[in-house]
N, C-alpha and C positions, 0 to 999 in steps of 0.2 A: 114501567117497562116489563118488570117480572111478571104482576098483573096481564099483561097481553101476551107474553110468551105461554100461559099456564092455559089460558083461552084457547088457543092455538092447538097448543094438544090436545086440550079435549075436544074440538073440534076434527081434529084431525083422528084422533081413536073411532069418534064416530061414525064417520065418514068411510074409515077404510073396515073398520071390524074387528079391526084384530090390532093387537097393542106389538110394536118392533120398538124396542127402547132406545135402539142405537141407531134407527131411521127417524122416529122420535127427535132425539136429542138433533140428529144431523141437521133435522129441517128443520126445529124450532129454531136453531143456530142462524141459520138463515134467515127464517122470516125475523128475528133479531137485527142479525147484522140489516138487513133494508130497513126496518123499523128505527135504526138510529141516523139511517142515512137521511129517512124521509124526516125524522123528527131534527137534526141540524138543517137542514134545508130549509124546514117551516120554521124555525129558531132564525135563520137569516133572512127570508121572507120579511116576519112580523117584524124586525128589529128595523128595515130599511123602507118598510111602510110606512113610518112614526116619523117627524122630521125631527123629536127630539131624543130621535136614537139613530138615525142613519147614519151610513156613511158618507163621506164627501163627495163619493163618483152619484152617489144617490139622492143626496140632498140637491145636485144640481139637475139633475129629473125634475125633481119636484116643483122648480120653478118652470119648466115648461122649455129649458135649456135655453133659459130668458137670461139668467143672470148667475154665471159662472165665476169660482172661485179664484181669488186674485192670484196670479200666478210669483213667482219671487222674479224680484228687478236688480239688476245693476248699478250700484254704486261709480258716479263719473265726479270728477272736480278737476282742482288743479295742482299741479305741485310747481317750486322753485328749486332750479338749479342753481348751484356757485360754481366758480370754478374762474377760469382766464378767460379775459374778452376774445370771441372769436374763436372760442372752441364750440363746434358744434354737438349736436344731440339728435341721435337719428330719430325718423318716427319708427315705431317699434322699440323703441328701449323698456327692458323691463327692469321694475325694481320692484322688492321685497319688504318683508317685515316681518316678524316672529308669528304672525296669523294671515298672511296674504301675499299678492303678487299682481303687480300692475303693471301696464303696459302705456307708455307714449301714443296721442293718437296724433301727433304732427311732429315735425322736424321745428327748433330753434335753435340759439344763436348766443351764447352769450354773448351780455355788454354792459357798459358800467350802467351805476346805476344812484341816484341821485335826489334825494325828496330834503324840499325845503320850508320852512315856514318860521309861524313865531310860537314859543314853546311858553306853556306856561308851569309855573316852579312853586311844588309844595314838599316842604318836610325831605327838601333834597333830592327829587325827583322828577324829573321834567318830561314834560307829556308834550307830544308834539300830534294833531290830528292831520293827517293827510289822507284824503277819500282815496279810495279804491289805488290803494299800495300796493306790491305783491314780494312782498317780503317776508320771513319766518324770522325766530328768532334767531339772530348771528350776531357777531362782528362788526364793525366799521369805526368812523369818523365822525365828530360831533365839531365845527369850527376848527376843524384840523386835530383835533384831540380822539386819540383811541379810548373806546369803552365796549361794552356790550350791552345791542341793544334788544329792548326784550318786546315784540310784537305784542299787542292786549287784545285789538280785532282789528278788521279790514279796513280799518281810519284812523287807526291809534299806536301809536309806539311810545315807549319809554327809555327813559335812559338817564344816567346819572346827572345831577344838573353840574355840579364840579363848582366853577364859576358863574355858570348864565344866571340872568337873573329874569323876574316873571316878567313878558312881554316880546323877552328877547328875540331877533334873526338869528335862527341858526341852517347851515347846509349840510346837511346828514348822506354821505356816502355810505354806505355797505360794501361787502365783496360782490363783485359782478355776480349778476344774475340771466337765468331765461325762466320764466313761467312759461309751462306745457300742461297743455287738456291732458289728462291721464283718464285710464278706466279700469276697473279691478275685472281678474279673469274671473272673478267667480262670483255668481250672483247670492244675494242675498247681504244680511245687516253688520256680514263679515270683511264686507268692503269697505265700511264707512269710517273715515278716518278725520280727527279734528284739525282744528287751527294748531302750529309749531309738531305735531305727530314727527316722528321720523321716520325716511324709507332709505334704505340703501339700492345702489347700485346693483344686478347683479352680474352683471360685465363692466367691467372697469371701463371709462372712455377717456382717450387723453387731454387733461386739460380741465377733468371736471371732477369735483370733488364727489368723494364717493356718498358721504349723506345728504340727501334729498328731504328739504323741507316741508311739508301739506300746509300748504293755505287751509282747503274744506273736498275732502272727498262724502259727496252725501246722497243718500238718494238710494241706497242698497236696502232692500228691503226682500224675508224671508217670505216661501211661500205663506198663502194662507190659512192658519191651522182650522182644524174642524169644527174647533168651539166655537171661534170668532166669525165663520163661514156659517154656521146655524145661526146665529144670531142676526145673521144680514139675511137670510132665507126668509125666518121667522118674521121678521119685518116687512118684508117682499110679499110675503102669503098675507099677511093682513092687512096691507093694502097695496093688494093688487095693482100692478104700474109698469111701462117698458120700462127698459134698463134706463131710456134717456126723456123720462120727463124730468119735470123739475126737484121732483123728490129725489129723485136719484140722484142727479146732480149736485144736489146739497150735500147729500151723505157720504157719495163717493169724494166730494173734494174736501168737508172736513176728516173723511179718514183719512185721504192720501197727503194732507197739507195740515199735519198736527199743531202748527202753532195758530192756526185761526179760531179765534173766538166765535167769530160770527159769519154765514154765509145768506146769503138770500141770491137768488136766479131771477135777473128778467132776461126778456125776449124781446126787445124794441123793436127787430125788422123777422120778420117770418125767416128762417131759416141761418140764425146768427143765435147766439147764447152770450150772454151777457153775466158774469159770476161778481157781485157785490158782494165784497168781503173783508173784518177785520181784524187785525190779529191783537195779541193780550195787549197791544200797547197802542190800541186805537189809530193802527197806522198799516200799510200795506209796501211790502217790499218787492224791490222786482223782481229776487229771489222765487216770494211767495206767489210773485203775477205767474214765474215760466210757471209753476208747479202746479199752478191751478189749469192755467191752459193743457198739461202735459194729462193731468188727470180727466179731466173731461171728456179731450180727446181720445183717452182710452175707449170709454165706452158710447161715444159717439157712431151716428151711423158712416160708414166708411167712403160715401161720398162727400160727408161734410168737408170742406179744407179749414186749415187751423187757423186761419185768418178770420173764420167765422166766428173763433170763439175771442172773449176779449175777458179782461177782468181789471174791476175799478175801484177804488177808494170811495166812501160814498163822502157826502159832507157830514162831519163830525161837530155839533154845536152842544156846547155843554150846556147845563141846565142847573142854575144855583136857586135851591126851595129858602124864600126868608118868608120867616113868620115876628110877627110882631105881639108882645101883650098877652105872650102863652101862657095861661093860669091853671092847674099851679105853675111854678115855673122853676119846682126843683130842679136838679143834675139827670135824677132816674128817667124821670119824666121823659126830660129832653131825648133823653138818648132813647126810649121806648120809642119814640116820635120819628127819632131821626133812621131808625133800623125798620119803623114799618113804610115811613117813603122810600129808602132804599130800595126796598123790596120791591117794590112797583118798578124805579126803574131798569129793575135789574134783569127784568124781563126784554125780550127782543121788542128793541125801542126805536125799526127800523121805519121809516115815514109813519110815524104813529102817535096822537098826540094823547096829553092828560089832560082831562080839564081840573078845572080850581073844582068845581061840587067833588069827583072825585078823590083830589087831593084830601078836602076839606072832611069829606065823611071820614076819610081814613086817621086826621088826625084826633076827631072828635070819636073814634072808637078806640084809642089809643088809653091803656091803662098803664101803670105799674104800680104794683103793691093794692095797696088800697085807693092809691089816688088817681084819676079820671079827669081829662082834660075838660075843661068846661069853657074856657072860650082862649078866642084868640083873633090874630086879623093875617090871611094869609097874603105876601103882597107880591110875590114871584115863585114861580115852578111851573104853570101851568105850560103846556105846549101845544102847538096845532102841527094835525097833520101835514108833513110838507117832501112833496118829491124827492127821492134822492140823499134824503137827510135822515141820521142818525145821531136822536138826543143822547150825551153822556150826563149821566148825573154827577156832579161835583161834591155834593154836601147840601145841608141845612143848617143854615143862620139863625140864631135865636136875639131877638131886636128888643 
């Protein structure tokens, strides 16, 4: 910059003839001060040309205002009230907690409340599974006997066994309850609140106890930061795509549905979306069904209706690899053997088969140490490609 102020002057002496030091100084000040204006300008220019320097209002330029950064979401679930049968709970009730503040989105009822079954007893503890309970941890009755019982998830309760023994009937009371839809007033991951969490009241209502138990407040999610936003940019520029083909639809629903393992998109009827997907435990919850529908439909085109979009469990067939007459047939070996089929099926193994020559090459390349497989008989693993179906691998048998 000194460099082009020093320019300046001697262009300007030139120019006029005669040297003023203090007209001089005045205008080089100026042709300065614009010189830094125009030099942060071009400094913000180049920096928001680069997608791996932009900023977020400009990285969404760059996609052609195709695919816009994820905005922060709302945290919704449900909490249980206690309290005396037949006290109500208005819609609008608000309740707190040392990081938030939620609000009722209906009117309920307390009333007693009642789960029965047969409990089974280890080490003095009796577990009792009842589907879709809506209870926290509290209070109650186990065959007319007080304990406290402790919720583990939405099918499970615990509680002291005392007397019962493994198999037993038992009728498990609690204190009256109402489960209400809640929603946190403030969006983002500051809403999300677990199983047994506690909220209080913050207007007292008569008849109802003041702490408020969370089943699952989930779903709150902060805006999307810049890094994470160039990175989904970055993707997008290299291969070029709407927001809603199938690619995108993949990536948007394993981002917005973190516990899936696996997604694959078909389209059976022209203008319907179909989401096959599964989670680490080879299973799909209806949890994960709304969240997939909820995500898609985000960036879906706005005439589709949500009825279009569906999302399925594919069929999960496992696949057990025996080999027979493996030579050598040390320990090492085996397990060289057994870690590079893995490996194969570890790959997206969604309608897609292996055959035995595959299989077969891969064991017959299989070393460790010094030693090298020389024969074998492979007698199961292979798969054929089949609709719908997704091979799990189980393991290798060695015969």
């Amino acid at each position: 910059m000194n460099e082009i102020l020093n320019k300046l002057k001697v262009d300007f002496q030139y120019l006029t003839g005669f040297v003023y030091k203090g007209m001089i100084a005045s205008i080089g000040a100026g042709f300065a001060s614009r010189l830094a204006e125009f030099a942060s300008k071009l400094s913000f220019i180049e920096r928001n040309a680069f997608i791996s320097t932009a900023d977020k209002e400009y990285l969404y330029l760059q996609t052609g205002n195709l695919l816009p950064p994820n905005g922060a979401e709302t945290a919704e679930g449900y909490a249980v009230f206690y309290g005396d049968s037949g006290a109500v709970i208005p819609q609008g009730t608000q309740l707190k907690d040392d990081n938030g503040t939620f609000v009722t989105l209906a009117e309920a009822v307390i009333s007693t409340t009642t789960l029965s079954g047969n409990v089974t007893v280890e080490d003095g503890i009796a577990t009792l599974v009842y589907p879709s309970h809506e209870i926290t941890n509290c209070e109650g009755t186990v065959n007319g006997v007080s304990t406290d019982i402790t919720v583990i998830d939405t099918s499970t309760i615990q509680f002291k066994a005392g007397y019962l023994v493994d198999g037993e009937a038992v009728v498990v009371k609690t204190k009256n309850t109402a489960t209400v839809p809640i929603v946190a007033e403030d969006s983002g991951i500051i809403g999300n609140r677990d199983l047994n969490d506690v909220l209080q009241l913050k207007i007292t209502i008569d008849g109802v106890d003041k702490e408020v138990g969370v089943i699952l407040v989930a779903g709150g999610k902060d805006e999307e930061g810049v890094k994470d936003y160039r990175i989904r940019v970055q993707d997008f520029i290299r291969n070029p795509q709407s927001p809603f083909n199938d690619n995108n639809i993949e990536y948007v629903t394993k981002n917005s549905v973190r516990t899936l393992k696996y997604v694959w998109v078909e389209s059976p009827i022209e203008g319907e979306v179909q989401v096959v997907a599964l989670n680490e435990n080879y299973g799909l919850t209806a949890g994960e069904v709304e969240a997939i529908k909820v995500a898609v439909k985000a960036i879906a085109p706005a005439q589709m209706d949500t009825t279009a979009i569906s999302a399925v469990l594919p069929t999960v067939t496992s696949v057990q690899v025996v080999i027979e007459d493996l030579y050598p047939a040390s320990e090492g070996l085996q397990n060289e053997v057994e870690k590079n089929i893995k490996y194969i099926y570890e790959t997206d193994m969604y309608e897609k088969g292996i055959s035995s020559s595959l299989l077969e090459a891969t064991i017959y390349k299989t070393t460790s140490g010094a030693e090298e497989v020389e024969s074998f008989t492979l007698v199961s693993g292979n798969t054929v490609a089949t609709d719908n179906t997704f091979f799990k691998y189980t393991g290798t048998t060695f015969q």
